[in-house]
matplotlib code that plots the C-alpha trace (Angstrom):
import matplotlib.pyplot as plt

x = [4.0, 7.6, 5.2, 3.8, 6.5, 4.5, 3.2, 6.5, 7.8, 4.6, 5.3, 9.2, 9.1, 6.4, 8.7, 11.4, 9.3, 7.9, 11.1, 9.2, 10.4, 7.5, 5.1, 2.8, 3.5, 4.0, 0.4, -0.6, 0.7, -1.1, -4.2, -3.5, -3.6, -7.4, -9.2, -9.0, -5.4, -4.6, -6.2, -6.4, -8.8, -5.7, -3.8, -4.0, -1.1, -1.3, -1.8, -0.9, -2.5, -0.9, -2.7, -2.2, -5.1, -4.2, -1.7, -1.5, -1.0, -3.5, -7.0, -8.3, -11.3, -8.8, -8.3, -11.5, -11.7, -8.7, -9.6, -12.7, -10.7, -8.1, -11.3, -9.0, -6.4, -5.5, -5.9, -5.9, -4.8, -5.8, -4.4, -5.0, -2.1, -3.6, -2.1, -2.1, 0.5, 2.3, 1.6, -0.7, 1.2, 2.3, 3.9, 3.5, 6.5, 6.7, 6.8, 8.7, 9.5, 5.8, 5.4, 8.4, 7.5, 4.4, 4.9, 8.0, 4.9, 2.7, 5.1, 6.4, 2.7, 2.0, 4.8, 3.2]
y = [6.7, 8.3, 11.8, 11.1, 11.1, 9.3, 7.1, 5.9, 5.9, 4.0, 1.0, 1.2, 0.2, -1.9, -3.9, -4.1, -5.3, -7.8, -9.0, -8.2, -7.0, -5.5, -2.9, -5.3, -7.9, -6.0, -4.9, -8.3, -9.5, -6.2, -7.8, -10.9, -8.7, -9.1, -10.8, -13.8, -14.1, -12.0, -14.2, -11.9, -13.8, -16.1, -13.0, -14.1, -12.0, -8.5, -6.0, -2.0, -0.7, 3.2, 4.7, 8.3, 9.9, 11.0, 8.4, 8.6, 5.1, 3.0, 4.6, 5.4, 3.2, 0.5, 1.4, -0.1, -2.8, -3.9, -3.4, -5.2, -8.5, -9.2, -10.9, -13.7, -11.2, -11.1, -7.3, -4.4, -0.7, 1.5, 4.6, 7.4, 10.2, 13.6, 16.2, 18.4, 16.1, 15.8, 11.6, 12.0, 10.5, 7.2, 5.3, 8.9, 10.5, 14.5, 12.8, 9.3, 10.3, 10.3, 7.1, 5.3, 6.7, 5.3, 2.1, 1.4, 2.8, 0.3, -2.5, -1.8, -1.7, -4.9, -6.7, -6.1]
z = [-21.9, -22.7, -22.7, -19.4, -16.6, -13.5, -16.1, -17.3, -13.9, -12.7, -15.6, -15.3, -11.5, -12.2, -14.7, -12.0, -9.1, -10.9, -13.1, -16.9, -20.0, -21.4, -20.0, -20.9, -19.0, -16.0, -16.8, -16.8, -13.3, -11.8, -13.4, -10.6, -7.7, -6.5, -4.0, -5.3, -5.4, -2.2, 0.2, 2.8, 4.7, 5.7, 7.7, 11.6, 12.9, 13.9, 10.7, 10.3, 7.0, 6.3, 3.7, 2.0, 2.1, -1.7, -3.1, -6.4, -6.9, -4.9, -4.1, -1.4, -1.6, -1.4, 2.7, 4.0, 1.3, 2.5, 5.9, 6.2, 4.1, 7.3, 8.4, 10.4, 11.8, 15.4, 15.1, 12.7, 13.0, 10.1, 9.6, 7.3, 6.8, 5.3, 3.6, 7.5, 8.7, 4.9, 5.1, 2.3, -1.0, -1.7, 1.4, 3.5, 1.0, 2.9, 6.2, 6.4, 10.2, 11.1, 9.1, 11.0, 14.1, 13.9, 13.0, 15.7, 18.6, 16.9, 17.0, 20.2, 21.8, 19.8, 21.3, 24.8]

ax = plt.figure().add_subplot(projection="3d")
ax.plot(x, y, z, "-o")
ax.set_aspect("equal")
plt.show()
């Protein structure tokens, strides 16, 4: 890990955001985030899902998985940012304006 820089990175936030000691057991409660235990099907507000079109962290096959699980929701806006409009990475790093932008225009419509 210590040679890998986004891999340390990766497990030392990991460790924080779920209050572990060990790279191991931060490992372990990522294990718990599936379908199972998400339980998306009980979401009935209105949802936004912003994806990076190449996040290094979450796939991208993860969009439309997630997507098609808000089953109950009262509506859903998927977005994609790509690397033309520099919303690609991880929680659209290069263009937090766009991303913030976007979501006050969505909550302000969805208020409506």
């Amino acid at each position: 890990m210590e040679s890998n820089s986004q891999s340390a990175w990766f497990f030392n936030h990991l460790m924080h955001i779920t209050r572990t000691d060990r790279p191991v057991e931060a490992a372990e409660s990522l294990s718990e985030v599936n379908s199972q235990n998400l339980h998306s099907e009980l979401v009935t507000q209105d949802v936004m899902i912003l994806t990076g079109l190449d996040d290094h962290l979450v796939p991208f096959k993860m969009h439309n998985i997630q997507v098609n699980a808000l089953v109950n929701a009262k509506s859903v806006t998927p977005l994609v940012f790509t690397e033309e409009v520099q919303g690609q990475n991880h929680c659209q790093v290069g263009n937090f304006g766009l991303a913030l932008d976007t979501i006050l225009d969505w909550l302000s419509e969805t208020e409506k």
